[in-house]
Chimera marker file (.cmm) of the C-alpha trace (Angstrom):
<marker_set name="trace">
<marker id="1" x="41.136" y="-29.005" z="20.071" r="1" g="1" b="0" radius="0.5"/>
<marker id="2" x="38.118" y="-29.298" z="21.558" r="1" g="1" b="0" radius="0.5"/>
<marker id="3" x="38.315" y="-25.743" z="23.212" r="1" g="1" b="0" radius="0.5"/>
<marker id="4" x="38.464" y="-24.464" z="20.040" r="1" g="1" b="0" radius="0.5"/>
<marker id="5" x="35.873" y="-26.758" z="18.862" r="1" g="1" b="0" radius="0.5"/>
<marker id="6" x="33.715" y="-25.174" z="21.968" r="1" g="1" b="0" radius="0.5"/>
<marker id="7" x="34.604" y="-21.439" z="20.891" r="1" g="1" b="0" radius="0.5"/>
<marker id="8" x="33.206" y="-22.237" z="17.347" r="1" g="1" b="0" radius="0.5"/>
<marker id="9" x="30.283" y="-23.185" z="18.554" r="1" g="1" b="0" radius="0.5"/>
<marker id="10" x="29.645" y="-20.179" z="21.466" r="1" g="1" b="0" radius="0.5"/>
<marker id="11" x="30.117" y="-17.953" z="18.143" r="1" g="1" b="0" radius="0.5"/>
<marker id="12" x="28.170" y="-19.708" z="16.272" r="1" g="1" b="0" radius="0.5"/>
<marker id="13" x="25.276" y="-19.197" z="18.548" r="1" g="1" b="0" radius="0.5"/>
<marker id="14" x="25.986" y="-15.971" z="19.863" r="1" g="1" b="0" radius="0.5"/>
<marker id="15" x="26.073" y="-14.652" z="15.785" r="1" g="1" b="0" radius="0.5"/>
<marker id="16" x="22.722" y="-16.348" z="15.535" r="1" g="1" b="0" radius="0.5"/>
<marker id="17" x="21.315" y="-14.738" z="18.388" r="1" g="1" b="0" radius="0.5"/>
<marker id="18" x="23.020" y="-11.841" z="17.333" r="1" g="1" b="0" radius="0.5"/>
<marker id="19" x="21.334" y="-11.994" z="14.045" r="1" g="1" b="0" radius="0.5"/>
<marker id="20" x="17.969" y="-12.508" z="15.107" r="1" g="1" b="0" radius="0.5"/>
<marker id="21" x="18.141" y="-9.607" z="17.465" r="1" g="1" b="0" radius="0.5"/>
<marker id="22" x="18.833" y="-7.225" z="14.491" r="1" g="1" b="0" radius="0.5"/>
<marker id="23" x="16.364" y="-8.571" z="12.374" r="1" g="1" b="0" radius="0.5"/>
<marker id="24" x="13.752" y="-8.535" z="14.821" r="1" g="1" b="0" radius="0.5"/>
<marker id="25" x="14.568" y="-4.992" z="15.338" r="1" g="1" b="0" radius="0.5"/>
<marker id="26" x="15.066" y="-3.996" z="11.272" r="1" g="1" b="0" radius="0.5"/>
<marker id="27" x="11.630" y="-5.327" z="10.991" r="1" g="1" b="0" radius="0.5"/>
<marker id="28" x="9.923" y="-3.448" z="13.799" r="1" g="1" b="0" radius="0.5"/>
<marker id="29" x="11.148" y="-0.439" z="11.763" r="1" g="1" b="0" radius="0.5"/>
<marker id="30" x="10.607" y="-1.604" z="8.236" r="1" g="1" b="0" radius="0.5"/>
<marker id="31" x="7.323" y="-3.007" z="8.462" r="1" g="1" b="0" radius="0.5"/>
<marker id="32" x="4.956" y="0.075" z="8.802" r="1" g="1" b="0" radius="0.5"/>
<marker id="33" x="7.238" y="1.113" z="4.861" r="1" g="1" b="0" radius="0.5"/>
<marker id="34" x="6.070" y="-2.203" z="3.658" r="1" g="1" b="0" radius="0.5"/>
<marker id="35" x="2.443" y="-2.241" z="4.620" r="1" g="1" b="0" radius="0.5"/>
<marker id="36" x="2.471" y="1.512" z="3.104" r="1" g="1" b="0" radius="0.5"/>
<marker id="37" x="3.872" y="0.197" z="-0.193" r="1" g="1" b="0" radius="0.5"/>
<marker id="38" x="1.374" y="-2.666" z="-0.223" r="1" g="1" b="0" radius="0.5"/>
<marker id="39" x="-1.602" y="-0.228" z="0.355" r="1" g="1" b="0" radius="0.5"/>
<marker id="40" x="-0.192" y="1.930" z="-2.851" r="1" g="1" b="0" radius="0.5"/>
<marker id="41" x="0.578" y="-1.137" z="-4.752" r="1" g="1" b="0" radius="0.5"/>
<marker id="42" x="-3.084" y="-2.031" z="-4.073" r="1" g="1" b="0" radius="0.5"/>
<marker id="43" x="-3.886" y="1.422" z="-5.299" r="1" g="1" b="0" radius="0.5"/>
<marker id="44" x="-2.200" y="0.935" z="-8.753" r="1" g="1" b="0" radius="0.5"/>
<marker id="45" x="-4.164" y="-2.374" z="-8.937" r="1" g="1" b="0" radius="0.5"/>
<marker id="46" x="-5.776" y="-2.820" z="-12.347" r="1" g="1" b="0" radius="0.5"/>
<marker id="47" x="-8.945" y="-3.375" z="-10.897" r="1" g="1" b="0" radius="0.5"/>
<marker id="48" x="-9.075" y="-0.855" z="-8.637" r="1" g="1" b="0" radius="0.5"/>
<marker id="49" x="-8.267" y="1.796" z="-11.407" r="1" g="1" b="0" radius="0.5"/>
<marker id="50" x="-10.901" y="0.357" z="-13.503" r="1" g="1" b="0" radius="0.5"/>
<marker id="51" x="-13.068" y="0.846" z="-10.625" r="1" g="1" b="0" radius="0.5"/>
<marker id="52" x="-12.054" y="4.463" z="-10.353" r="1" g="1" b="0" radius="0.5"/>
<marker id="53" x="-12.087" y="4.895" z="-14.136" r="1" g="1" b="0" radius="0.5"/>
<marker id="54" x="-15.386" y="3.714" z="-14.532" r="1" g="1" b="0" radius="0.5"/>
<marker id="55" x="-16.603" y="5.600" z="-11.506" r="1" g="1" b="0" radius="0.5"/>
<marker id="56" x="-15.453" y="9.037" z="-12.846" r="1" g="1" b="0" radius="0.5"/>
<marker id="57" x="-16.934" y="8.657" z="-16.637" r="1" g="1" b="0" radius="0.5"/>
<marker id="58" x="-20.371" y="7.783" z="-14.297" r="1" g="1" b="0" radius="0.5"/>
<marker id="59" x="-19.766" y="10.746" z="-12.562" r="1" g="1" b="0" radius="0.5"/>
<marker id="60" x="-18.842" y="13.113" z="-15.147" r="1" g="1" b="0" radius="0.5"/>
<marker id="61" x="-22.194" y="11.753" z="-17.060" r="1" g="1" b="0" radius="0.5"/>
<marker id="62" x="-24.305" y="12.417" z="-14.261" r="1" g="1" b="0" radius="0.5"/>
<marker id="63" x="-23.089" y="16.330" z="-14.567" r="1" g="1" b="0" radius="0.5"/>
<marker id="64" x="-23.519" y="16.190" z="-18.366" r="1" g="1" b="0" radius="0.5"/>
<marker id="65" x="-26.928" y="15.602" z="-17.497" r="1" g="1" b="0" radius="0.5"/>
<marker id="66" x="-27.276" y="17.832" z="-15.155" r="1" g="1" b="0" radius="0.5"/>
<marker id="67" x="-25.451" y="20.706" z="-17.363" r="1" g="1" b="0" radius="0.5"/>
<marker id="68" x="-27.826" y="20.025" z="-20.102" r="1" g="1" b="0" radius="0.5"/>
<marker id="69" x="-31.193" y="19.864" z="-17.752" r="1" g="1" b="0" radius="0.5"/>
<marker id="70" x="-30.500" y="23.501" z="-16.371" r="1" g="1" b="0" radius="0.5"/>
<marker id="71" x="-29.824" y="24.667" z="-20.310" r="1" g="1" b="0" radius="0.5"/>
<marker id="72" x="-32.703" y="22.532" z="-21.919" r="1" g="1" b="0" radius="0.5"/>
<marker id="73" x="-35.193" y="23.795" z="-18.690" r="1" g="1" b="0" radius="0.5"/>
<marker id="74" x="-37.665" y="26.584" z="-18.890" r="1" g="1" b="0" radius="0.5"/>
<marker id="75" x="-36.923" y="29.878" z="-17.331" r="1" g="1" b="0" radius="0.5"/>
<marker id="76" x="-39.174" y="30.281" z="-14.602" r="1" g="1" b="0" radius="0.5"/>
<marker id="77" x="-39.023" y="34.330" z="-14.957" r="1" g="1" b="0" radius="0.5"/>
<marker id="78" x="-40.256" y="34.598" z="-17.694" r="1" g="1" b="0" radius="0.5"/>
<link id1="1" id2="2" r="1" g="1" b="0" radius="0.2"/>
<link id1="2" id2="3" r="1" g="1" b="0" radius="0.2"/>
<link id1="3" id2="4" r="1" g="1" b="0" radius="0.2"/>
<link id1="4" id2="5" r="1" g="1" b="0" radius="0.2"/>
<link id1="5" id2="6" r="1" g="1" b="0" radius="0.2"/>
<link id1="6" id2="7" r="1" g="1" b="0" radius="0.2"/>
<link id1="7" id2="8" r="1" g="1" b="0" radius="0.2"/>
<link id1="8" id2="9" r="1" g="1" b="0" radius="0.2"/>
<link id1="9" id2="10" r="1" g="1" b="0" radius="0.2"/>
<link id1="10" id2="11" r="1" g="1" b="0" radius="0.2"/>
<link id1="11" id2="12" r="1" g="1" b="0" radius="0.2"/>
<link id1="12" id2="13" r="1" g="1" b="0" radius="0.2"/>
<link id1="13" id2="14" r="1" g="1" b="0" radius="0.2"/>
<link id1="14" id2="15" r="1" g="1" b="0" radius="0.2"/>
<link id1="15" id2="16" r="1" g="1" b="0" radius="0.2"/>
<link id1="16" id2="17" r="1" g="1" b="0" radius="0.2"/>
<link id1="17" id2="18" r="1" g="1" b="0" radius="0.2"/>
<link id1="18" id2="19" r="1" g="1" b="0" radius="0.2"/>
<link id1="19" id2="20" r="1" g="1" b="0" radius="0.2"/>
<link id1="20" id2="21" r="1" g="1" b="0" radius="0.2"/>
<link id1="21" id2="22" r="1" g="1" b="0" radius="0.2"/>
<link id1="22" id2="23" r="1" g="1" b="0" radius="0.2"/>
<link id1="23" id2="24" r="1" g="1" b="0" radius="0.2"/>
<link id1="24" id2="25" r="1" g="1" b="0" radius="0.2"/>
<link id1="25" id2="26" r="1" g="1" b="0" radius="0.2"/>
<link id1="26" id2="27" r="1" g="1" b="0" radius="0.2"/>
<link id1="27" id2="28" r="1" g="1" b="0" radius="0.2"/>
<link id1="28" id2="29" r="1" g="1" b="0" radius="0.2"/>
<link id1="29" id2="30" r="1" g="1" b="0" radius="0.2"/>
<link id1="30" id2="31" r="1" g="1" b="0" radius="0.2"/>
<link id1="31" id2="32" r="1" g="1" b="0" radius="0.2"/>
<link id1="32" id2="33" r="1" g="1" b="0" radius="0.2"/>
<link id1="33" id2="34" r="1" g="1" b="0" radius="0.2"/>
<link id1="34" id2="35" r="1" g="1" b="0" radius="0.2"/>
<link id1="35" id2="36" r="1" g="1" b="0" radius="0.2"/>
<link id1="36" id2="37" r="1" g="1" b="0" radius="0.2"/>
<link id1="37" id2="38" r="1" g="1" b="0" radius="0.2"/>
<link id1="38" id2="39" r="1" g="1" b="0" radius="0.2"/>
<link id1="39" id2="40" r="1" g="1" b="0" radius="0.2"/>
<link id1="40" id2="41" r="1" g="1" b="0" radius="0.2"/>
<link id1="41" id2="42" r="1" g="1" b="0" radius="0.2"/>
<link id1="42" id2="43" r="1" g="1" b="0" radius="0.2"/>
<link id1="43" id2="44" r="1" g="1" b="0" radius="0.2"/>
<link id1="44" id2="45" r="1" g="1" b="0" radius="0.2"/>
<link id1="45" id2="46" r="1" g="1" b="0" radius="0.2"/>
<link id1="46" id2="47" r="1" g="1" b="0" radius="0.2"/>
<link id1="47" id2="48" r="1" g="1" b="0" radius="0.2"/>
<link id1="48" id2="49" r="1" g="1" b="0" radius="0.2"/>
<link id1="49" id2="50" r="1" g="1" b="0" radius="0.2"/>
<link id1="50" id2="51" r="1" g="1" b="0" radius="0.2"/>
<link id1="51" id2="52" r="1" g="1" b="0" radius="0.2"/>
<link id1="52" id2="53" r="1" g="1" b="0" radius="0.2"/>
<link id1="53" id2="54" r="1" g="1" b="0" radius="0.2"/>
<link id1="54" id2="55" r="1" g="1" b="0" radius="0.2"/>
<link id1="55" id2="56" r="1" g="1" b="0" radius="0.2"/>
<link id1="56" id2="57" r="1" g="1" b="0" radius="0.2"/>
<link id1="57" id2="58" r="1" g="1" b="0" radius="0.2"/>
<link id1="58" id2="59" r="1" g="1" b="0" radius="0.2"/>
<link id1="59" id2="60" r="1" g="1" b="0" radius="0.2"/>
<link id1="60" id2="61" r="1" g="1" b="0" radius="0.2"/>
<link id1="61" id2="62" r="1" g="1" b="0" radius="0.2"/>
<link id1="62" id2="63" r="1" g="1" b="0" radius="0.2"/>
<link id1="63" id2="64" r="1" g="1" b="0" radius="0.2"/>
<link id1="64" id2="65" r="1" g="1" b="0" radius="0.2"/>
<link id1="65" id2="66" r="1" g="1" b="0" radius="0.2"/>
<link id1="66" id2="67" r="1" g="1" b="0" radius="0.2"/>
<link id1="67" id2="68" r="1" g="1" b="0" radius="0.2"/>
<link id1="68" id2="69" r="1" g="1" b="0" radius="0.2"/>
<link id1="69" id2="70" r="1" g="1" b="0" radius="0.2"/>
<link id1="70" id2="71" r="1" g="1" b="0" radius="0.2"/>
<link id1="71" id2="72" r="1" g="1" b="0" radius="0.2"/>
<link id1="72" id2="73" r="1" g="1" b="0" radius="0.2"/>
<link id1="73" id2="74" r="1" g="1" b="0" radius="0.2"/>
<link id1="74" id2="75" r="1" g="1" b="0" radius="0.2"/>
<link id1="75" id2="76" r="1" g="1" b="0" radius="0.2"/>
<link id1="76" id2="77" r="1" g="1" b="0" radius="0.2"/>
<link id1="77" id2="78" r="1" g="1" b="0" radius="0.2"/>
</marker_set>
């Protein structure tokens, strides 16, 4: 009985360790694939699009402006 009791627990521990091992490992591979789905996950933020949304409509004013300065200005050959 208690060799058996003693067997249950050298599994026990040896699974455990066992375990850990493998998980240690999974996660040395996995990790970089989560930290690259939390930097696109940031990406699809709603701020940050907002950001980006509000940074193109400045942009694309500043070359309406710029579009209408070279129509509205004088040629200079003439």
């Amino acid at each position: 009985m208690l060799a058996l009791l003693t067997l249950l627990i050298v599994i026990i521990v040896g699974g455990t360790l066992a375990l850990v091992t493998v998980l240690k490992r999974a996660r040395a591979e996995v990790w970089p694939t989560i930290d690259a789905f939390a930097e696109f996950r940031g990406a699809l933020d709603p701020a940050v699009l907002s950001l980006r949304r509000d940074s193109f409509k400045a942009a694309s004013r500043l070359e309406q402006g710029r579009s209408s300065q070279r129509v509205n200005s004088p040629s200079l050959g003439r």
